[in-house]
C-alpha angles and dihedrals in degrees: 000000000000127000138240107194112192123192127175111201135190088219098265097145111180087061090046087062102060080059103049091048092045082064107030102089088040095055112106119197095256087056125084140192125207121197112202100206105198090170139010082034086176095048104051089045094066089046081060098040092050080059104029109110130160082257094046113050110199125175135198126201142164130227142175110264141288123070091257101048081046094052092045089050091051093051082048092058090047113111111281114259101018115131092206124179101239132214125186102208106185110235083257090058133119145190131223116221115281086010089120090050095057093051091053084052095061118110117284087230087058104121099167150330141139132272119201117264113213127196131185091284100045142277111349090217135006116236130225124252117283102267095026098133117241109255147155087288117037078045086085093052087066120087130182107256093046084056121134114190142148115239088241100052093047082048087052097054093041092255124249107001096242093218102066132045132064112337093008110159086243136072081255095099098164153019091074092138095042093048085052090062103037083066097052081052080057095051098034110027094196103033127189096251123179116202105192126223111268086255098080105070143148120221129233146157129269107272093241087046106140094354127120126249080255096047091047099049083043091053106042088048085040082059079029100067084035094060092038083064098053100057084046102041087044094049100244107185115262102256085057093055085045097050083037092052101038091053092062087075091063092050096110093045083049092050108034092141092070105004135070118240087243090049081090097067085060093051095045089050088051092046092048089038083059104048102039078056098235144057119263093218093052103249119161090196135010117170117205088229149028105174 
């Protein structure tokens, strides 16, 4: 099994780097990269380049913005015909050691399925048990740098919807990733799904890591208002909106490690913004971040 990681970047490069040298030494020549340089093009090019080998393809494009329409843009710019198991590190991300090698390890007949992302503070989400099936509700569990997805399948599903996730050109800032596989549960009703051991993991950063009070709260109603979408645009019941809804407003009390105890209050605006379908302030557009 070789491997297609797509990353859409901002341009921040020191922190493209870490990436780029977790997975330097772990790159085989049938494996391939794709940067995805939304912004500081020349810049992230001659990181690449400072990396880039006949035994280490590395490739650098450009999209328009937003971190969906940039993923789809890097599996675009993949070789042709090449049924690649793809990975969406974040341009935060990192690799431990061998981590690429068990992932070329996994079954041929391996089609999708999720790996743990760890932060500072632990694991970002707890995965369900290997074997527990993917369903409305372990889809949420899933986010977009811990997916797992052959080329095929993510060609088959039309890959990111391009007008939700971080930088969208909507209010919808997140659930990209969630909204992917709530449409293989539409096209396959009882998908094969792998859940991998909490061992195999890929590092990040806490989501409020550098930001201001103001950023964070911006940013947490901004995923907020994208998540509130999805439950209403894939029909959730309405016990589930409401619940949905009502534990925003625990957010902070949930995340004390890295949120304020007001923070709630940010994520319940977003989750009420999304489902009611609008800002209330108006807003046509309001992306989560700008740096």
């Amino acid at each position: 099994m070789n491997l297609g990681l797509v990353v859409s970047t901002l341009g921040r490069v020191e922190s493209l780097r870490r990436l780029v040298e977790s997975v330097s030494d772990q790159l085989t020549t049938d494996d391939h990269l794709v940067v995805v340089a939304q912004r500081n093009l020349a810049e992230v090019e001659a990181l690449a380049a400072s990396y880039r080998s006949p035994n280490r393809h590395i490739t650098v494009v450009t999209s328009p913005p937003g971190a969906s329409r940039g993923r789809n843009a890097g599996v675009a710019a993949l070789p042709v015909g090449r049924d690649l198991l793809l990975s969406f590190p974040n341009d935060t991300t990192w690799f431990p050691p061998d981590t690429l090698d068990r992932l070329r390890r996994l079954p041929d007949g391996f089609r999708a399925g999720a790996l743990t992302v760890v932060d500072e503070n632990g694991p970002k989400f707890v995965l369900p048990a290997a074997g527990t099936p993917l369903d409305r509700r372990t889809a949420w569990t899933v986010i977009e740098m811990g997916l797992l997805i052959r080329r095929s399948l993510f060609d088959e599903l039309g890959g990111f919807d391009p007008e939700i996730g971080t930088g969208a050109p909507t209010p919808w800032q997140a659930g990209e990733a969630t909204d992917l596989l709530l449409k293989l549960m539409r096209a396959e009703p009882r998908p094969d799904f792998a859940w991998q051991p909490e061992a195999l993991f890929v590092g990040g950063i806490a989501d409020p890591s550098g930001l201001t009070v103001a950023e964070r709260r911006r940013k947490l109603r901004s995923y907020g208002r994208g998540l509130g979408r999805l439950v209403t645009r894939w029909h959730y019941p309405l016990w589930w909106r409401f619940a949905f809804l009502g534990g925003g407003l625990f957010f902070g009390l949930r995340n004390r490690g890295t949120n304020a105890l007001a923070d709630g209050w940010w994520v319940f605006i977003g989750r009420l913004e999304g489902m009611l379908g609008r800002t209330l302030d108006g807003a046509r557009s309001l992306t989560a971040v700008t740096r």
